[in-house]
C-alpha positions in Angstrom: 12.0 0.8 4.7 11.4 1.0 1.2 10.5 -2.5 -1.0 12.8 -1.3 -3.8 16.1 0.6 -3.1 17.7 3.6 -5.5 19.7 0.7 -7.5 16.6 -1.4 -8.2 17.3 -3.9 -5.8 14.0 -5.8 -3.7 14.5 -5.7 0.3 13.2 -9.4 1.1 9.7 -8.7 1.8 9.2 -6.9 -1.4 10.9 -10.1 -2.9 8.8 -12.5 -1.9 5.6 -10.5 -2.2 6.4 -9.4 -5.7 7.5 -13.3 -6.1 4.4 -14.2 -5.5 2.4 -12.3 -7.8 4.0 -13.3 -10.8 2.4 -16.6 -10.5 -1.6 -15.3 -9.8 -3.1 -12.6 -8.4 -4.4 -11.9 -5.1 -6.2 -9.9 -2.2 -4.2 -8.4 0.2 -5.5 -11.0 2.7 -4.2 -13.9 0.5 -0.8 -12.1 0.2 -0.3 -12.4 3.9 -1.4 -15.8 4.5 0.5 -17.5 1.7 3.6 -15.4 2.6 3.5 -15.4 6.4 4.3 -11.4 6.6 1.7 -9.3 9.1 -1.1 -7.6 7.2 0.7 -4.0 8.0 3.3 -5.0 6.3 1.9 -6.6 3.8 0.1 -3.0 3.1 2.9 -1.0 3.1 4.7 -2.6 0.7 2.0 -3.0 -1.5 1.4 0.8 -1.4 5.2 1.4 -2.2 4.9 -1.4 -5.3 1.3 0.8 -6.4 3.5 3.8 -6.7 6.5 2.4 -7.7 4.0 0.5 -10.8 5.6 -2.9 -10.0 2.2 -3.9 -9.0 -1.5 -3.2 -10.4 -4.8 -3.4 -8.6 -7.9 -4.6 -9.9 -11.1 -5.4 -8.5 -9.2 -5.8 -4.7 -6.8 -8.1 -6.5 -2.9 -7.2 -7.1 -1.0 -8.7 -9.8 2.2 -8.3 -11.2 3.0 -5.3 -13.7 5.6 -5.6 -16.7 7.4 -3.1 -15.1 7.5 -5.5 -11.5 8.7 -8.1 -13.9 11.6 -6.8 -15.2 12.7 -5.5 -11.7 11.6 -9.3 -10.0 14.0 -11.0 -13.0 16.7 -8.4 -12.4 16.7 -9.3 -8.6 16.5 -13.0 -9.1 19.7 -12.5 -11.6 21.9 -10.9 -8.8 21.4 -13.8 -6.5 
């Protein structure tokens, strides 16, 4: 299942892992802890984000992209 649909929109795991790295960045370890989700999953939706450019990685730390911004306060907006 993809993070980010056709239309833009965030399935929930994509939600609250892009959520999250709006505030800091982190390792992919961190990710899963704070956010409860299993380490597999936590992977494949940060390689979806990485190719998508909603998220970069730097130094085995992700962090939130402009572009992962925009989509994150679009999402929030269609509550």
């Amino acid at each position: 299942m993809a993070c980010v649909n056709e239309k833009g929109q965030l399935n929930p795991a994509g939600k609250k892992l892009l959520g999250s790295l709006a505030v800091e960045s982190f390792t992919t370890q961190d990710i899963s802890k704070n956010s409860g989700l299993p380490i597999f999953k936590v992977h494949s939706n940060l390689r979806e984000m990485l190719n998508a450019e909603l998220i970069i990685e730097e130094n085995n730390q992700y962090k939130i992209s402009e572009k992962g911004k925009q989509i994150l306060e679009k999402n929030n907006l269609d509550k």
